[in-house]
Every structure is written in C-alpha cells, then in structure tokens.
C-alpha positions as CSV (number, residue, x, y, z in Angstrom):
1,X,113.2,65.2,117.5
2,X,113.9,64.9,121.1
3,X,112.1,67.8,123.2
4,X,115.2,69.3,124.4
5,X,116.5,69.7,120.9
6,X,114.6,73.3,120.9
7,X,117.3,75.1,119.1
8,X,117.8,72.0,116.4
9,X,113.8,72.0,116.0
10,X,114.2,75.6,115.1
11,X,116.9,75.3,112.6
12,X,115.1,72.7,111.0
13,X,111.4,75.1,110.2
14,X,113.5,78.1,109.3
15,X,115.1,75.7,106.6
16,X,111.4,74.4,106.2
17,X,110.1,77.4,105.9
18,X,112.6,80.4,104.3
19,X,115.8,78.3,103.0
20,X,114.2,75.5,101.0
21,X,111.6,77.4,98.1
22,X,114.7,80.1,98.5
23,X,117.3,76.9,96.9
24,X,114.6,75.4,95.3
25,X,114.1,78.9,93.6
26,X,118.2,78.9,92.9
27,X,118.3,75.6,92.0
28,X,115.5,76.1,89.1
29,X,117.3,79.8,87.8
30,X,120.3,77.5,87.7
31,X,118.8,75.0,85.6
32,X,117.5,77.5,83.1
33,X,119.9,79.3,83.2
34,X,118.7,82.6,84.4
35,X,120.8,84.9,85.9
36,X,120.0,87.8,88.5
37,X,121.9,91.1,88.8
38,X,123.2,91.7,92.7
39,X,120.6,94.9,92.5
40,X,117.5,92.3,91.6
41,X,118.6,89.8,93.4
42,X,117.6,90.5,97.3
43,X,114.1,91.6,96.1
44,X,112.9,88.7,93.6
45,X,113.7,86.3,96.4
46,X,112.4,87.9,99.1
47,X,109.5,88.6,96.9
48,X,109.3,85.1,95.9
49,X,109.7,84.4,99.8
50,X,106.7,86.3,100.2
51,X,104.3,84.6,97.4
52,X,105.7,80.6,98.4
53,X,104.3,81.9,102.1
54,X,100.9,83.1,100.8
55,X,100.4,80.2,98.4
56,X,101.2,77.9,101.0
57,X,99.1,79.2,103.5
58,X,96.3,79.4,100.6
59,X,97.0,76.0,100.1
60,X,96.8,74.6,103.8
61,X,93.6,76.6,104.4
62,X,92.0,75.0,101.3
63,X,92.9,71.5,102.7
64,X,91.2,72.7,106.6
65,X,88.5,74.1,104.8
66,X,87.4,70.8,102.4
67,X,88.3,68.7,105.6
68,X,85.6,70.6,108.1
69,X,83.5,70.0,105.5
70,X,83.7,66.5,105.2
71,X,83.3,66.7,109.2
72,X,79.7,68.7,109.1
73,X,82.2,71.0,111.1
74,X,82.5,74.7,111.1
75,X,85.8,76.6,112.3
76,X,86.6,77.7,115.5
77,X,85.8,81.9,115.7
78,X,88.9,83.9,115.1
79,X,90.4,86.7,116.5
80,X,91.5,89.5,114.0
81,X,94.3,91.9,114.4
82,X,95.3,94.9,112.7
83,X,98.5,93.6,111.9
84,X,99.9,90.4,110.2
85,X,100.0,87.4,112.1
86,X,98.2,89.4,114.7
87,X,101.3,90.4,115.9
88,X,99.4,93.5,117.4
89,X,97.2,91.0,119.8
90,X,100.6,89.5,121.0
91,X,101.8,92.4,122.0
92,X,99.0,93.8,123.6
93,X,98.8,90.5,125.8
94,X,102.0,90.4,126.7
95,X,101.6,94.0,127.8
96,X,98.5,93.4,129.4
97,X,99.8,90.4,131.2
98,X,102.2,92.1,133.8
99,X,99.3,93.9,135.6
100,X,96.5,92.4,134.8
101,X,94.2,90.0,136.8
102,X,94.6,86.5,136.7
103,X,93.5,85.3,133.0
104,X,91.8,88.4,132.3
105,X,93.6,89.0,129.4
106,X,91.9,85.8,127.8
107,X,88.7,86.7,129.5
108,X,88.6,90.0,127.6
109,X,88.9,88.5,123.9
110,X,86.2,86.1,125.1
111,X,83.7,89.0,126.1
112,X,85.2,90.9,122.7
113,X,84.3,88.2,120.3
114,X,81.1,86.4,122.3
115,X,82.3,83.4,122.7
116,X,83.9,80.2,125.0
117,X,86.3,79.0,122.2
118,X,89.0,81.0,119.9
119,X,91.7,80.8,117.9
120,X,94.4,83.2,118.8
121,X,96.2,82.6,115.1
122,X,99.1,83.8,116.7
123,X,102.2,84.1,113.9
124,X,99.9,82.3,111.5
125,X,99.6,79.9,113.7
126,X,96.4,78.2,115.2
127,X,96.2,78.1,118.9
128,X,93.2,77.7,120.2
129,X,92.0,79.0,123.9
130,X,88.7,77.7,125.6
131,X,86.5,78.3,129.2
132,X,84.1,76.1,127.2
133,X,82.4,73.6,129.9
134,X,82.0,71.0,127.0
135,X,85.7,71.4,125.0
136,X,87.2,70.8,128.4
137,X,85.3,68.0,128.8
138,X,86.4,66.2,125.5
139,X,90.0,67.1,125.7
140,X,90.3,65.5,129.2
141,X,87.9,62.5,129.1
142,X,85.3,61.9,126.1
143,X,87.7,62.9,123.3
144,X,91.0,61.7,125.6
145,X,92.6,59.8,122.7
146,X,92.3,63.2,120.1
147,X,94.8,64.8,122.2
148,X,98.2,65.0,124.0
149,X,100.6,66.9,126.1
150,X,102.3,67.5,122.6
151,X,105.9,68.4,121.2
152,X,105.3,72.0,122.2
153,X,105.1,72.0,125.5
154,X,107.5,69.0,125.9
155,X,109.8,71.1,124.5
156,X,108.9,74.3,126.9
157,X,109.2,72.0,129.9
158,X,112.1,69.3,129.1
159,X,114.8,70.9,131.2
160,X,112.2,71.3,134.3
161,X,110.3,68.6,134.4
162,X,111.7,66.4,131.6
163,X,110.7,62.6,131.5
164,X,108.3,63.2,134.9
165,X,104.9,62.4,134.9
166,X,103.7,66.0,133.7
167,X,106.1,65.8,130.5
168,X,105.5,62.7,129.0
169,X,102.6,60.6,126.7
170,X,101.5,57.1,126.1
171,X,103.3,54.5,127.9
172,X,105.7,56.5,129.5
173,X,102.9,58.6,131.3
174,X,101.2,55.2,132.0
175,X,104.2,53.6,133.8
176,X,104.0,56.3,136.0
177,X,100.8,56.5,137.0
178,X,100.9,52.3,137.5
179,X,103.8,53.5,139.6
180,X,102.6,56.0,141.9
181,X,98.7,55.0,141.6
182,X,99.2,52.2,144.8
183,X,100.8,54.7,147.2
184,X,97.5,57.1,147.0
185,X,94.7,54.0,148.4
186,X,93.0,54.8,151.2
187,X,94.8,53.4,153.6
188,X,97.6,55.0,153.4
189,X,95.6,58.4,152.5
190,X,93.9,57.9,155.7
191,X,96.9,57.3,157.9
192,X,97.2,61.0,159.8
193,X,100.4,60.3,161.2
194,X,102.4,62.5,158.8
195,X,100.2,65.1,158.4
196,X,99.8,65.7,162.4
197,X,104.0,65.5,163.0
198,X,104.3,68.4,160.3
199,X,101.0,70.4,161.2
200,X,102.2,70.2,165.1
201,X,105.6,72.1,163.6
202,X,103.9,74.6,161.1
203,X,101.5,75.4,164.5
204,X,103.9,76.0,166.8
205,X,105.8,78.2,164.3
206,X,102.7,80.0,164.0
207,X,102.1,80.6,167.8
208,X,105.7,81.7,168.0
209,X,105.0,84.5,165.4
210,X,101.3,85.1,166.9
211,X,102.8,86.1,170.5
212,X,105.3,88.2,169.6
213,X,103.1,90.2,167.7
214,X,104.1,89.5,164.0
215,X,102.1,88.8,160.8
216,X,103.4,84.8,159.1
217,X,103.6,84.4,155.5
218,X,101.3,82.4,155.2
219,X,101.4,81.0,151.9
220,X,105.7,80.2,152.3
221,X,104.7,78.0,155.5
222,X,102.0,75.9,153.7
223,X,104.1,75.3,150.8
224,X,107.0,73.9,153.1
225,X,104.8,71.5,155.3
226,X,103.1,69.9,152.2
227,X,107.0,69.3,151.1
228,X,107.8,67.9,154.2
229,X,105.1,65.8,154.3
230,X,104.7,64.6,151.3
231,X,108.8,64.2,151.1
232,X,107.9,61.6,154.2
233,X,105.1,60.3,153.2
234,X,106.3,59.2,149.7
235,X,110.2,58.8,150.4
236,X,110.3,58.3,153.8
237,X,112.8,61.5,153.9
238,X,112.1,65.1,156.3
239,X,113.2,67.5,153.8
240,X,113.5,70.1,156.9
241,X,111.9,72.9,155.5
242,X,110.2,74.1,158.2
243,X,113.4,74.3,160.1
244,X,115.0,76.8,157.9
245,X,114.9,80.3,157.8
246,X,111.5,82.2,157.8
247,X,110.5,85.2,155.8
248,X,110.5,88.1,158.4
249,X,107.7,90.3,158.2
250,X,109.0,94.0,156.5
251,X,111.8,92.9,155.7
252,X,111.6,90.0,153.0
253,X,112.1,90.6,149.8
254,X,109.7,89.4,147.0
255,X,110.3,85.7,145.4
256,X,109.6,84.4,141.8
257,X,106.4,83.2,143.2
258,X,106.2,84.4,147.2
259,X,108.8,85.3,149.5
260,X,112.6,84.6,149.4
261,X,114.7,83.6,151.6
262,X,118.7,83.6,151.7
263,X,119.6,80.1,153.0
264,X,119.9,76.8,150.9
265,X,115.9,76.0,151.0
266,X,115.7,79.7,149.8
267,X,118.1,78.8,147.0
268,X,116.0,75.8,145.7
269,X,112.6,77.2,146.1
270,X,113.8,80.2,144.1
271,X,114.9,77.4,141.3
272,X,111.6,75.6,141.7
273,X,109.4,79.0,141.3
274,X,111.7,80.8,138.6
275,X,111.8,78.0,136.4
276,X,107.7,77.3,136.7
277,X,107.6,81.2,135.6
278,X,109.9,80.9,132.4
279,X,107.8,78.0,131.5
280,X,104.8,80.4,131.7
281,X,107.0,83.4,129.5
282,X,107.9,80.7,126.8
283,X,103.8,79.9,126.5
284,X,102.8,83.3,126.7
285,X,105.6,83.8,123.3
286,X,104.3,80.7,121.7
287,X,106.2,79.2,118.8
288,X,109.4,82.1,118.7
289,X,110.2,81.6,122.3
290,X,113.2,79.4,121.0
291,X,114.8,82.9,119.8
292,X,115.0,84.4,123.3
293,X,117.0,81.4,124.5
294,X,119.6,80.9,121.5
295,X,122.5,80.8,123.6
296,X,121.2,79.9,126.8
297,X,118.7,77.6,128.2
298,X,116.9,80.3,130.9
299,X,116.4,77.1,133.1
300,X,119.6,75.5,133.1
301,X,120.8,77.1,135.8
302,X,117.4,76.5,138.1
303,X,117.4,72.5,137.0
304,X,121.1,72.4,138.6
305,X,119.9,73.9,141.9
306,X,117.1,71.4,141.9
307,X,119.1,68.5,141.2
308,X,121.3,69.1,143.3
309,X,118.9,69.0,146.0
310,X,117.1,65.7,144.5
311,X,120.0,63.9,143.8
312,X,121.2,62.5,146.7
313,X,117.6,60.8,147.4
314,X,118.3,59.2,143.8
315,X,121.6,58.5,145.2
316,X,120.4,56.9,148.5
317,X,117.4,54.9,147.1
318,X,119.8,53.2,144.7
319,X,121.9,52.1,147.3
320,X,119.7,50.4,149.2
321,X,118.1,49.1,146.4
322,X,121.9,47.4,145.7
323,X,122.2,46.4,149.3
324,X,118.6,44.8,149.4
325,X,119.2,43.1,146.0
326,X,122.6,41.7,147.6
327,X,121.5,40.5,150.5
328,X,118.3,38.9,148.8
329,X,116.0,40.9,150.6
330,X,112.6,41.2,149.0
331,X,110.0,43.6,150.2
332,X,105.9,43.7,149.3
333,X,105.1,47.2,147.7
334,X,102.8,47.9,151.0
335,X,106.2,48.2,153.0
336,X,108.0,50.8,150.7
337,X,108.2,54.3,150.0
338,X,106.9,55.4,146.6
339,X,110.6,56.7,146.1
340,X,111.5,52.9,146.8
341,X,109.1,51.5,144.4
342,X,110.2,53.7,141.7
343,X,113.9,52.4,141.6
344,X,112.5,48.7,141.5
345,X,110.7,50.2,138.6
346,X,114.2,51.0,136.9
347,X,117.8,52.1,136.9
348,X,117.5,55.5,135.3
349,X,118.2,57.9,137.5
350,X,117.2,60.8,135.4
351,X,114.2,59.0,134.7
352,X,113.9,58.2,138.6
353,X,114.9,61.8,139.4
354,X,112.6,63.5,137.0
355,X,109.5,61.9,138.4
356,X,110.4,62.9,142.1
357,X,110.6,66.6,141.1
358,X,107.1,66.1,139.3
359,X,105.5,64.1,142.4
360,X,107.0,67.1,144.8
361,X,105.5,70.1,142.7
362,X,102.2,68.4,142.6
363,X,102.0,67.7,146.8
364,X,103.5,71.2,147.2
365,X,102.2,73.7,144.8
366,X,98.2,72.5,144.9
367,X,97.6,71.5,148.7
368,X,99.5,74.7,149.3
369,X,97.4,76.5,146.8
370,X,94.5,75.2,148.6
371,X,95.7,76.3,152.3
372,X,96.4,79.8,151.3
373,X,93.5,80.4,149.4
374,X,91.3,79.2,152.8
375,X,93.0,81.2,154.7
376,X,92.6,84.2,152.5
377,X,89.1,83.8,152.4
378,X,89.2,83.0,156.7
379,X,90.5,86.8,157.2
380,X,88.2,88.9,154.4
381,X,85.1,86.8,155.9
382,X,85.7,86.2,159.4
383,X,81.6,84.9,159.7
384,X,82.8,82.1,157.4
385,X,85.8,81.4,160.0
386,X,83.3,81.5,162.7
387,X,80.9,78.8,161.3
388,X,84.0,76.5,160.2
389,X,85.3,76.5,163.6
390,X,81.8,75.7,165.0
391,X,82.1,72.7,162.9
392,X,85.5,71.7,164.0
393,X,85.2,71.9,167.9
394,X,81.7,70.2,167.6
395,X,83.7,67.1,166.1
396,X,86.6,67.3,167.5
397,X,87.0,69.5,170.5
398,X,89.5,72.0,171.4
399,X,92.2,69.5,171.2
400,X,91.1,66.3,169.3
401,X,93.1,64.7,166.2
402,X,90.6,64.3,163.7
403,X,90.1,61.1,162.0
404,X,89.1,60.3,159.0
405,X,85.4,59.8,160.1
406,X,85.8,63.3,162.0
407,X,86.6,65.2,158.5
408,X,84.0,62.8,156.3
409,X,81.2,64.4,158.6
410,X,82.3,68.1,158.2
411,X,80.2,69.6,155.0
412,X,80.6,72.8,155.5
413,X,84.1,72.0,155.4
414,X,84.0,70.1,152.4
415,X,81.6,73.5,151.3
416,X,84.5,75.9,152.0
417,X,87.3,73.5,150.3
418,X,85.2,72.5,147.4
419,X,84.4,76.3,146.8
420,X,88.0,77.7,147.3
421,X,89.1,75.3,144.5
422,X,85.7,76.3,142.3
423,X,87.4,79.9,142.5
424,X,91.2,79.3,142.6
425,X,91.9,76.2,140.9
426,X,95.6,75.2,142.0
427,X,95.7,74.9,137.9
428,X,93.8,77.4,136.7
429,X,95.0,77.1,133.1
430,X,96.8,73.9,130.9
431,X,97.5,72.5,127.5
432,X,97.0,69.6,125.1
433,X,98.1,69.3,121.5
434,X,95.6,67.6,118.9
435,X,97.1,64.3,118.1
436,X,98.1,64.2,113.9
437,X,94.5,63.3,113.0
438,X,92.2,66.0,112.7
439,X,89.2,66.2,115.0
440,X,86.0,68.0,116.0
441,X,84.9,69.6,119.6
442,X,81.7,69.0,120.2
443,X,79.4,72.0,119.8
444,X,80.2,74.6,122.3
445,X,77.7,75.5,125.3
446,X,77.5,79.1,123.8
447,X,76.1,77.9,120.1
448,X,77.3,80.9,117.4
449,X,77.0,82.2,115.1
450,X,73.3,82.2,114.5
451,X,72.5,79.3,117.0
452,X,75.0,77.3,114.6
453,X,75.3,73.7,116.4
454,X,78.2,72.0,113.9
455,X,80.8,70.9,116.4
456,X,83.7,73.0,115.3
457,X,87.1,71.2,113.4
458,X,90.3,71.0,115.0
459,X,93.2,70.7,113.0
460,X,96.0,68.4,113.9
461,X,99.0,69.1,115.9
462,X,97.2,72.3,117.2
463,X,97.6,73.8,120.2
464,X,94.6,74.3,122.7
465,X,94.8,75.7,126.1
466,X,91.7,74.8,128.6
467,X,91.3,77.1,131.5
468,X,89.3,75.7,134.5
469,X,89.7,79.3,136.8
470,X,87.2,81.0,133.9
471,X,85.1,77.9,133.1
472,X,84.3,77.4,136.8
473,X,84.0,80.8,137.2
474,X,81.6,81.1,134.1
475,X,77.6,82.7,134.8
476,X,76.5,80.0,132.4
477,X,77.2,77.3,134.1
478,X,77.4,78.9,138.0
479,X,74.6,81.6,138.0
480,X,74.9,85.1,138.0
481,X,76.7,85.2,141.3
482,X,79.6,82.9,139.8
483,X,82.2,85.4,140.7
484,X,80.8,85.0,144.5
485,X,82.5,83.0,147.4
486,X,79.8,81.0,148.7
487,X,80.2,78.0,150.3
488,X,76.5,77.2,150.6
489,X,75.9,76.7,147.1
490,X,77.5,73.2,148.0
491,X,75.0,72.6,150.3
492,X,72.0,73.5,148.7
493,X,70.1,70.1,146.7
494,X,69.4,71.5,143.6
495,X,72.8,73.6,142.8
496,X,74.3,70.2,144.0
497,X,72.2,68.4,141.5
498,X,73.2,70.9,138.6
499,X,76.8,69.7,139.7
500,X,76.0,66.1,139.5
501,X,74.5,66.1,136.8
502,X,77.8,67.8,134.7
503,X,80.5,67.2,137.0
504,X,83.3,67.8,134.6
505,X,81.9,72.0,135.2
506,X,84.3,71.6,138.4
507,X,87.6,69.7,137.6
508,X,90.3,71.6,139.8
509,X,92.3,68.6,140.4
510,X,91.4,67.8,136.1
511,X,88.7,64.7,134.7
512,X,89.5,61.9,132.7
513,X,92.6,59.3,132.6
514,X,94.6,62.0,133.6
515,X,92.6,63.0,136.5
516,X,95.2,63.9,139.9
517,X,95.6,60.8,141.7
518,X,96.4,62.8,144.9
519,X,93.5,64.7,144.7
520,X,92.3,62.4,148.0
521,X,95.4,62.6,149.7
522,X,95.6,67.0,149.5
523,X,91.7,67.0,150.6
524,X,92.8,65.2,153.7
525,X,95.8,66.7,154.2
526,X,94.3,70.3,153.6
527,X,91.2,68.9,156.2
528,X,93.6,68.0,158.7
529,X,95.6,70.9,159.0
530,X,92.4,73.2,158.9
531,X,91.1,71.2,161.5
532,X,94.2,71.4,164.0
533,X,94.5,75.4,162.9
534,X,91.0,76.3,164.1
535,X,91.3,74.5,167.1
536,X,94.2,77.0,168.0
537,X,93.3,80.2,166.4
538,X,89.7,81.8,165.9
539,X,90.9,85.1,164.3
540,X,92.6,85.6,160.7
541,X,93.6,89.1,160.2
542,X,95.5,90.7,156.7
543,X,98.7,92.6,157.3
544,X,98.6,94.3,154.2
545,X,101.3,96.3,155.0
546,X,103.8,93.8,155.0
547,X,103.4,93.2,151.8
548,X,106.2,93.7,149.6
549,X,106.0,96.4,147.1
550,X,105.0,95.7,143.7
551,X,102.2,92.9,145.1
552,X,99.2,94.4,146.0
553,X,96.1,94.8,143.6
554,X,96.7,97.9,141.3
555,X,94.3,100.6,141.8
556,X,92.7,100.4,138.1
557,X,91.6,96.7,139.4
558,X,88.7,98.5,141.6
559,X,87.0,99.8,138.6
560,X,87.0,96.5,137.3
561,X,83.8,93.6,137.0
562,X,84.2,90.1,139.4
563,X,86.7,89.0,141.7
564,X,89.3,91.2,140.7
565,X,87.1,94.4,142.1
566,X,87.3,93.4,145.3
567,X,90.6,91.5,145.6
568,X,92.6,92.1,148.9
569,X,95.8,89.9,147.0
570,X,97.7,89.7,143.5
571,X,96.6,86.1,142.2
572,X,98.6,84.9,139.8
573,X,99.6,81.9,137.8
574,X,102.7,80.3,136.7
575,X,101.6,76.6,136.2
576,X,100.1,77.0,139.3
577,X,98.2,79.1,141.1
578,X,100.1,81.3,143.9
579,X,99.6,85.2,145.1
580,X,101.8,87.6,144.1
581,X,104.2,88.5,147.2
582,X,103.2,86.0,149.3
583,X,99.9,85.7,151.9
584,X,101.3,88.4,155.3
585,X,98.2,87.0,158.0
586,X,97.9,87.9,161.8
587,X,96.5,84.3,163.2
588,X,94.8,84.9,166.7
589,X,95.1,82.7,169.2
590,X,91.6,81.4,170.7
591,X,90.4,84.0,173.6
592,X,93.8,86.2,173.0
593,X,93.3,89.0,171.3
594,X,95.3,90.0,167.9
C-alpha cells in the first residue's frame, strides 16, 4: 500500500483486526443457525472480540517465543505498565515530553529498567528504543540488510519528504545516492568560493547588529547561509535568504523551531519547521496517529508552501534541460549543478522535486545545528573562544581566507567541532524497521539479566528507534565525565585510541551505507565560517533576555543530573536538533567592547 495511503492502511487493520472474527463469528451463527437476542447480542461479540484478541496475541507470542529459541536468543527487556497496552507509559511520555530535556523521557525508562535496549510494547505493539553502542552499530552497518526505513515511517513522512532520499529503500535510495554522491568529492568540497560570498554576507549582518548594540539570532542566520549556500553550491541558485527580513531582538515572536518572521522566507521556513514537528507528534503517537488526521493531512498545507517555493527550480532546470537537449548540447557531470544532474537522471518532477527538499534540509538543518551549537558553547566558555581564536589568527591572520590546508592543520578546531556534535548530534534520534525476516542484535554492551550474553531476537517488521545524543552521551562508553564539554578529550592519544578502536561510539553524521555523504562538505563549511567569525569577533555573550517566552530551561531542570543541570538553552528535537526559541548572542567585535 502506497505510504500516503495512511487513512486506507488504517481501514484495512481495523477490518483485520475487529470486523473480520466479528463476520467470521456471524457468518458461523448463521450457518448453525444460532440466533442472538438484540440484549445478548452487543456483549457476546464484543466478548468474543475480546477472547479472538487474547488468543491471537497468545498465539503470536508462542510463535516469537519458539523462534528466539531456535535463535539461542533471549527477548529484548520490557517495560510494564499499570494499564493495558501500557497505555499509562504513553501518556506519561507524552506528558513528560512538552518540558522535558531533550530525550530524557527515554533516558529515564533506561535508568528505571537498567538497561541500553527496550521494548516500549506500546498498544501491544513492539517498538523497540536503544542508546546501545553495539545495536546502533548493527542496524546501520554490520546488520544493514536486517533493516529499513520501513512502511511506518514512510508513511509519517510521505507528504514532507515523500520519494527524497530520506523516504525511500532499495534502489530508489540507491539512485539517489549514485546521484548526488559525485557532487560531494573533494574538489568541489574544497572549493571555498561559496562558502566565503555567503559568510562575507552573514558577517556583515552580524557587524550591523553588533554596533548598534543588538543581540543576532543566531541560530536563524546560520540556518539561512547554509541554504544559500548550499542552494548555490548544488543548483547554482541564491535563494536570498539572507536578504530578507531579520528577527528583531524583543520583538520576534517564537517559530515552530526558532524565530518567525512575517515575509515569504518566513512563510516557508515556518512550512519547513512545522511539518518536521508533526512528523515528530505522529512518532511520539506511534501506530494511532492516523486517527488524529482523519479528515486532514496536518502537513498538507506546509508541503504546498514548500512546493511552491521549490517548484520553479523544478520548472527552470527542465527547461534548460529541453533547450540543451534541442540544441544538442551535451555537458560532462563536472560542469553541472547537482540540480542539473538530477533532471538528466529523469523526468519526474515530483520525484526531482522531492529530492531537492531532502538535499536542502540536510545542508540546512545539520551545518546549522552545528554553528549554533559552537557558538553556544563560544559564549558559556569564553576560555574555549579564546584558545580557538588563538588557533585561527596563528594560521590565518586577522584577515586571511583559509584554505583547505589552513583548516586541515587546526585540531583544536576539529576538538571543538568533533565534540559539539559528540554532545548535540544534528540527529540526535532516528528509525529503522526490521525487514520481514526475523533477526537478532548482537548482545548488548550492558549484558542482563544475570550477565546473560544471548543476543536478543528481533521480530520482523518491528520498529526500533537508535538514539546517537544518549549513546554518545553514555558513561560506558565516554567516562564518567560524558555529560562534559571537553574538547581535549579529542586530543588526548589514548581517549583517541578508545575512539579508534570503536568508531561507530560517535556517528553524528550516522555509519554504514547510509552514512551522510555531506558530512565533508558541512565540516568545511562549518570550519570556514568559524574561521572568518573569529577573525572579526573575540567576544560571544547570551542575551537571555531576548528570549521569547516559553524558551528558556524550566526551573525544575536545575535539580536535575547532566547537561540539562546546567543548560543556558531549550534543546530540542524535531528530526533535527534545534533550540527552543532560537540562539539571542551579543558578538563582540575584536578590541570593541560589547
């Protein structure tokens, strides 16, 4: 059934599920002609109803059980409710997830039951959650094949994303990546012409701000110069972002995921943000969320804002691709845009369109991600700052353009980035589906119970959501100061060894055949721009009092273990990882004061 289908998929288990024993149960009366009084009626079937949904859960946990079994494989540990269906844990999680620190609520169950892998068993349903260094590891590489993005969250994501690159399996998913895989080799990662035409107009909007006085958003200006760019670098189109209207300090109102903004770049960003957050609210429902959305699609209306933005690139590129093809024109792929390459590729233009939109909130949301997080960290430790500027002026000056060499030779750079993304992961949480076949995860790198070291079964199509914020944050694996920013750890042989040695412990941009093929292109990107900020500015000061209301930690956080205790910002995560309310920073020129 096709993912978009949602409402048709749900028909089709309630008739599954209720409607068929209820007719089989009619049809059999019929034939024996047995005949119910209207009083009896209502009860024997809905009794009946009740016994056909106990057997056959009887049933299917007899066939799991005998098939772990023939695997040497013990279940995964399960949470218990009070309530059927542990419709009680649901509840309380969804509760607990509008103020609560970013994953905690799954961080909780994992300290309540001991463990690094669970089963939720959500509406009798398995889904299975995991921080588990090795589980991650064999759903992304060693056990690839075992798993996919799955009906489920094809569905969730079909009016978003639909056939893009982050919606789709098998040889769909590989003719994108043989797509886009050519435009993100190192020479064209290590051409710094784009980056320094977009991070010349994100600075001078900065020094604007900076001497009148005000605080910058910052996180709303990164996420539009890695659009800009990366809408040049891979289209060869300026989306203009940065030339719209800016969120004005005190007066901006809070965004689905940062600021908003009341012009037409306002109007899609809104649409881009809103629709990665009902994604998130459909997860967080599991299996029902189809009930909420009956009559409406929530993200019809945000997909028609976007494409009408993305549309006339489609539009254009299949032009020229007419005009080219007309006038027998035949280009090498080193001379075109990956846009350009894409409509060789095909005619579609949903298809064509679909993969744009995916490409865009990947060079947006993570390098963005990845800025503001920096800067965050820049303004609560200003001796960090101080050391990374060191660095910069000593290759570069006060007024070089780096080079690729120039940011290859800066390790405490590559500390600072590599330990931002150990913290806040730009995906700090995502999904896979078990293929049909039942499988096993390896044993876990908590062994339980009783030192037990059976890998653990995995039933087929079962959910199971990996979560690289908590595994990378995880003592186990990161030492006792885990929940610690410290850069040095990335300079120090032996932790650096540990690393080596188990690289898929750290896998922000993901491991295996899925692994980000821009994860090269945002390290430069993010380098660059550091680079060419610290040049200009030397001080990075919080205005926490810009913040708009509703986005600052909640008191009960300070009482809390880890990061959350001494959080300055609201993370959060809706697909990716953003702060509540946007990042309000005072940048301070070099020798001027703030």
């Amino acid at each position: 059934m096709k993912p978009a289908c949602y409402r048709l998929r749900l028909l089709s288990d309630i008739c599954r599920a209720v409607v068929l024993p209820c007719a089989c149960l009619w049809l059999a009366l019929k034939f024996l002609n047995v005949h119910l009084g209207p009083i009896i009626s209502f009860p024997f079937y809905l009794n009946f109803f009740i016994l056909w949904a106990v057997v056959t859960r009887f049933l299917a946990n007899f066939v799991h059980t005998r098939t772990a079994r023939q695997f040497g494989a013990q279940p995964i540990p399960q949470v218990v409710g009070k309530w059927p269906g542990n419709i009680d844990v649901l509840l309380r999680m969804m509760k607990a997830f509008k103020t609560s620190y970013v994953l905690d609520v799954y961080l909780q169950l994992f300290e309540e039951y001991q463990c690094t892998t669970l089963n939720m068993r959500i509406l009798w349903r398995d889904t299975i959650i995991t921080m588990d260094q090795q589980h991650s590891k064999f759903i992304l590489s060693t056990g690839f094949a075992n798993f996919w993005r799955g009906h489920s969250q094809k569905e969730r994501m079909e009016t978003f994303l639909g056939q893009g690159i982050f919606n789709r399996d098998d040889e769909m998913w590989k003719m994108h990546r043989n797509v886009a895989r050519p435009f993100f080799a190192r020479e064209r990662i290590s051409d710094f012409e784009i980056f320094e035409r977009y991070t010349r107009r994100a600075l001078n909007l900065m020094s604007s701000l900076s001497a009148s006085g005000l605080p910058c958003e910052a996180q709303d200006l990164f996420s539009r110069l890695t659009l800009d760019a990366a809408s040049e670098f891979l289209f060869g189109t300026d989306l203009k972002t940065l030339g719209a209207s800016l969120p004005v300090a005190g007066k901006t109102r809070m965004g689905p995921k940062g600021s908003a903004t009341d012009d037409s770049w306002g109007a899609f960003a809104k649409a881009f943000e809103m629709a990665q957050q009902i994604i998130t609210e459909r997860g967080r429902i599991g299996y029902l969320w189809p009930l909420f959305e009956l009559f409406k699609d929530k993200n019809e209306d945000n997909a028609a804002v976007i494409q009408a933005w993305l549309d006339p690139l489609v539009q254009q590129v299949i032009e020229d691709k007419r005009r080219a093809q007309k006038a027998g024109i035949v280009s090498p792929v080193a001379d075109k845009t990956f846009l350009q390459h894409l409509a060789d590729s095909t005619d579609d233009r949903v298809l064509i369109r679909d993969q744009l939109l995916s490409v865009l909130l990947a060079a947006r949301d993570t390098t963005a991600c990845l800025l503001t997080f920096v800067t965050y960290f820049m303004a609560i430790y200003p001796d960090m700052a101080t050391k990374l500027r060191a660095e910069v002026l000593e290759h570069c000056g006060p007024r070089g353009s780096p080079t690729y060499e120039n940011i290859k030779d800066m390790k405490y750079m590559h500390a600072v980035i590599n330990e931002v993304l150990r913290l806040y992961p730009p995906v700090p949480l995502n999904v896979r589906e078990s293929r049909a076949e039942a499988c096993t995860l390896p044993p876990s790198d908590m062994t339980y119970p009783q030192d037990d070291a059976r890998p653990f079964y995995m039933p087929g199509g079962t959910t199971i959501m990996y979560l690289p914020l908590l595994m990378q944050r995880n003592p186990a694996l990161w030492g006792p100061d885990a929940d610690v920013f410290d850069p040095d750890r990335w300079l120090d042989p032996a932790r650096i060894a540990k690393f080596v040695s188990n690289p898929t412990m750290y896998a922000p941009f993901s491991a295996g055949p899925r692994i980000c093929l821009g994860q090269n292109y945002a390290y430069n990107e993010a380098s660059y721009f550091l680079v060419c900020l610290l040049q200009e500015f030397d001080t990075f000061t919080l205005a926490p009092e810009f913040q708009p209301a509703g986005s600052l930690p909640p008191p009960e956080w300070n009482s809390r273990k880890g990061r959350q205790a001494v959080e300055k910002i609201w993370p959060a995560a809706a697909l990716t990882l953003y702060i509540k309310g946007g990042l309000w920073v005072r940048f301070g020129r070099a020798g001027v004061p703030t």
